[in-house]
N, C-alpha and C positions, 0 to 999 in steps of 0.2 A: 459521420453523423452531421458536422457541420457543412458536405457538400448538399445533403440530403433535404437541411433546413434552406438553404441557395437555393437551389432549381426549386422547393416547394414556394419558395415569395417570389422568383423570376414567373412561375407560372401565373400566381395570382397576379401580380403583375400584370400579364399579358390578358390575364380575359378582365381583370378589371378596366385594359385597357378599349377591348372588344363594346365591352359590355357598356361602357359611356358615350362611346363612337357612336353607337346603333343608338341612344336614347341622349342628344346634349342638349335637350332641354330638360332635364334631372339634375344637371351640374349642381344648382342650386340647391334640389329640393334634397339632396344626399351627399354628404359627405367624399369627395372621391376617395378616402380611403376608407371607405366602408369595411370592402371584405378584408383589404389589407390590414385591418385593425383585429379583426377578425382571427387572420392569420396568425400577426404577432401572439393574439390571446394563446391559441393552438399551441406554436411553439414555448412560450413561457410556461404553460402548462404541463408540457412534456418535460421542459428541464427541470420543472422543480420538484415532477415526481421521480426523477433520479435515483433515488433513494429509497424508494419501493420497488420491493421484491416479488414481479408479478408474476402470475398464473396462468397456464397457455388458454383457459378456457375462457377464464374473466375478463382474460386480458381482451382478446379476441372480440368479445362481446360488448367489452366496456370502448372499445374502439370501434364497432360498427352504431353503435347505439348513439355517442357522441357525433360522427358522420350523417347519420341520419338526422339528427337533430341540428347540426350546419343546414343541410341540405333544406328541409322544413325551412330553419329558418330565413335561407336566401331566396325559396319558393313565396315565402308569404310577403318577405321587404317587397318580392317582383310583383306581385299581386295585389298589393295593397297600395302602393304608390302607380300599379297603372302600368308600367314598363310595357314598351313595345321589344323583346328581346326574343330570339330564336331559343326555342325549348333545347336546345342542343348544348348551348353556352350556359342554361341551367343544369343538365347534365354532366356539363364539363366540369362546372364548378363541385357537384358533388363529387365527382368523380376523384379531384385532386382532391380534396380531404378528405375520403375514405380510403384513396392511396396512400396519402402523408401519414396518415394514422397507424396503417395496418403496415407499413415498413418500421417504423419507432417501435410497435410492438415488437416486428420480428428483431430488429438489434437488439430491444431490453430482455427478447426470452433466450438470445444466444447470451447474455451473460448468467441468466437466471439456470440455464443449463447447466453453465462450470457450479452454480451455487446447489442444484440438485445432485451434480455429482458427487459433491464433496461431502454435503450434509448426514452425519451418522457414521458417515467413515474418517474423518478428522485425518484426513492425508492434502488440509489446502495451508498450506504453511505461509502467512506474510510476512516478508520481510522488510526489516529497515535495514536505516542507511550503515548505522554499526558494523553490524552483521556481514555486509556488502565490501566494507572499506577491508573489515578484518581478514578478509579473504580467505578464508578454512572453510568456507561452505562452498567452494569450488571444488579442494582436496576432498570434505567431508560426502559430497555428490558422485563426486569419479568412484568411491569404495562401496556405493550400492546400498551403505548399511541405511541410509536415508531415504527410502524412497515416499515422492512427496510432488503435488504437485504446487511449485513454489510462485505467489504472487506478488508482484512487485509491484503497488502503486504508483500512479505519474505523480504524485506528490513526493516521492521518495525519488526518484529518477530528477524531478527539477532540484531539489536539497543536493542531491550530488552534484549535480551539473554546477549550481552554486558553488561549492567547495571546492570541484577543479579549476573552477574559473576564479578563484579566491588571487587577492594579492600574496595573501603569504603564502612563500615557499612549501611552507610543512605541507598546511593544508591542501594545496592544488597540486604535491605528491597523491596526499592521501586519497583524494577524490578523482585523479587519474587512474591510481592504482583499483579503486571500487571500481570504475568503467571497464577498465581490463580484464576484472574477476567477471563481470557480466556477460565481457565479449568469450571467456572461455568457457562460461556456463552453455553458453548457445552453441558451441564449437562443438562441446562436447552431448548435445543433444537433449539436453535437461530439460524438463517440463517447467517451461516459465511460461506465465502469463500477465500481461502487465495489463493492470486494472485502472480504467477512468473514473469511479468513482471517485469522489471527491468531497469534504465539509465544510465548503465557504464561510461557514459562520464561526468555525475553529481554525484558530492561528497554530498550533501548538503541532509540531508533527507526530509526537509521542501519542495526544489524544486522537489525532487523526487515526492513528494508525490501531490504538484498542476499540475504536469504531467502527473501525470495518473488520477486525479478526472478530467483532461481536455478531455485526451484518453478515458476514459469511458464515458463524459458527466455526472459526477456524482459529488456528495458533497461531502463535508471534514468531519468528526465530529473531535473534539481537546476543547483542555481547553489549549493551547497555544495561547495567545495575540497575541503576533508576528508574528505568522501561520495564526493568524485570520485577521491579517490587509494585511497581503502581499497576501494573495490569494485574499480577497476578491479587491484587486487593481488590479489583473490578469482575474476575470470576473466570479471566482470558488463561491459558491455558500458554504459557512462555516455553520454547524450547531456547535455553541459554549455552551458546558453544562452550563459555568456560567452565558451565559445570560438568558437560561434555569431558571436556580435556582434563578436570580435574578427576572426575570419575578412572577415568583410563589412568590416570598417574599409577605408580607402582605403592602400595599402602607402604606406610612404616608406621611401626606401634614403638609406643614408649619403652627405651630401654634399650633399642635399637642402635647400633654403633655405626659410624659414615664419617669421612676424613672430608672434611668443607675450610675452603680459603676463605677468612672475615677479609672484606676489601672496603668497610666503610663502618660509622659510627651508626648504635640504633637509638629509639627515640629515647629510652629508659637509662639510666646512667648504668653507665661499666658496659653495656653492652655492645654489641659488633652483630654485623649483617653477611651472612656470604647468598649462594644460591648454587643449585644444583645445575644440572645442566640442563634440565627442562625448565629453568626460569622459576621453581618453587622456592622461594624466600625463608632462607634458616637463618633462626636469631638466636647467638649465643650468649650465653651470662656471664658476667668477668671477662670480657676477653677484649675489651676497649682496648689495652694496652697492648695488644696481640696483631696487631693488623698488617694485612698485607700476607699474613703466616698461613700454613695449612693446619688444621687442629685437628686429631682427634674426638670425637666430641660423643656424647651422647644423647638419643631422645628424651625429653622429659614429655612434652604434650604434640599435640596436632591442631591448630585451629582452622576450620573448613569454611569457608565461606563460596558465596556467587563471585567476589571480584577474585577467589583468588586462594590458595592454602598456603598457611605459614608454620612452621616446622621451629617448634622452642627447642632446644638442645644446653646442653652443658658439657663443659670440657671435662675429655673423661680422665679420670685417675692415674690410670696405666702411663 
């Protein structure tokens, strides 16, 4: 798009240059950058409707209309101030603004496509950066159970790029390792689509990002909590991997018996922390003084949450 808005001011450019040559005694009476002014209007027009979702009909219309009305109005500037100028370089100049226009249309209705495809069938899944670093939506893509066509905005792709590029260590792991999970998304043939919209007027990429799963009518995916609570309070439709992964866990109900190593103190006094081998956190009662031991133990509760399930137990009798 940004080649498109170049050659469209290199042109005007040239016939504005045309267009002075043939008439310098006008210097004075017009501005040289008349139509250049002109142009710039054109283009700031087009970026700031960015964020309208247009209509192949209106669209169409709403850009030959505006063209026409250029044209008029660089016929009357020519006709009212007198111009000695070849009808041809008037037609040239309509000419480039009913081109400039009706290309913008066609790149805004190639993305307005992926938004008619998707709309009613809720198969356009965006994602953030979470999601991306967490990297099971690689594994979760290759098993089919997901199919989705998954969009990645350039605001989510510069937040990474940031991260790997991070001075700390941890971070420009994690942000390498998100780049990686993208390069095997694509390896492996997944339907990505990376999206240039954009909210200059919103800092925040959480909000960025419930504004356009809204603009598109589409879901979140993330392993962010906080992302998961605030969208889903805004009406956005969040697919969260950890509830994913906790869903698939294997259930245990209270009363249930399971032999768990405490390997650390819990927040509550007397208590002790092991885990399972799927990483699900069981917290035992009395058994501070027990650490480092394998125990016996039994379920008493299950607490289920988005970040995560935790598994209360007591040590059993036997």
């Amino acid at each position: 798009m940004k080649l498109i808005r170049i050659v469209f001011m290199a042109a005007l450019l040239f016939l504005s240059y045309l267009f002075f040559y043939a008439n310098p005694e006008s210097f004075l009476k017009v501005p040289f950058f008349t139509f250049i002014g002109l142009g710039i209007i054109l283009i700031l027009i087009e970026y700031l409707s960015s964020k309208i979702n247009t209509i192949y009909f209106s669209s169409f219309l709403f850009a030959f209309l505006i063209a026409t009305l250029l044209s008029l109005a660089i016929a009357h500037i020519i006709s009212f101030l007198n111009f000695k100028i070849d009808s041809g370089i008037t037609l040239a100049f309509s000419f480039i603004f009913l081109f400039y226009l009706c290309f913008v249309v066609a790149f805004k209705l190639s993305e307005t496509k992926l938004v008619t495809a998707s709309r009613g069938k809720s198969d356009l899944v965006v994602v953030d950066t979470s999601a991306i670093i967490d990297g099971r939506i690689a594994d979760l893509c290759s098993t089919r159970f997901l199919s989705a066509r998954f969009l990645i905005p350039k605001f989510v792709l510069r937040e990474l790029q940031m991260v790997a590029d991070s001075h700390d260590h941890l971070k420009r792991t994690r942000g390498r390792r998100g780049l990686d999970v993208l390069n095997k998304m694509r390896k492996s043939k997944i339907d990505i689509v990376v999206d240039e919209h954009d909210f200059p007027e919103i800092k925040e990429v959480d909000t960025k990002l419930i504004q356009l799963a809204k603009f598109y009518s589409a879901s979140i995916l993330t392993t962010d909590y906080n992302l998961n609570k605030i969208a889903q309070l805004q009406g956005v439709v969040v697919l969260n991997i950890n509830d994913l992964a906790n869903a698939l866990k294997p259930v245990v109900l209270p009363g249930e018996a399971m032999k768990i190593r405490v390997v650390k103190e819990g927040k509550e006094h007397s208590q002790a922390i092991g885990y399972l081998d799927d990483g699900t956190m069981v917290v035992v009662e009395n058994a501070k003084h027990l650490l480092g031991n394998f125990l016996d133990v039994v379920v008493t509760s299950v607490l289920q949450t988005s970040a995560g399930r935790i598994i209360f137990t007591k040590k059993s009798k036997n």
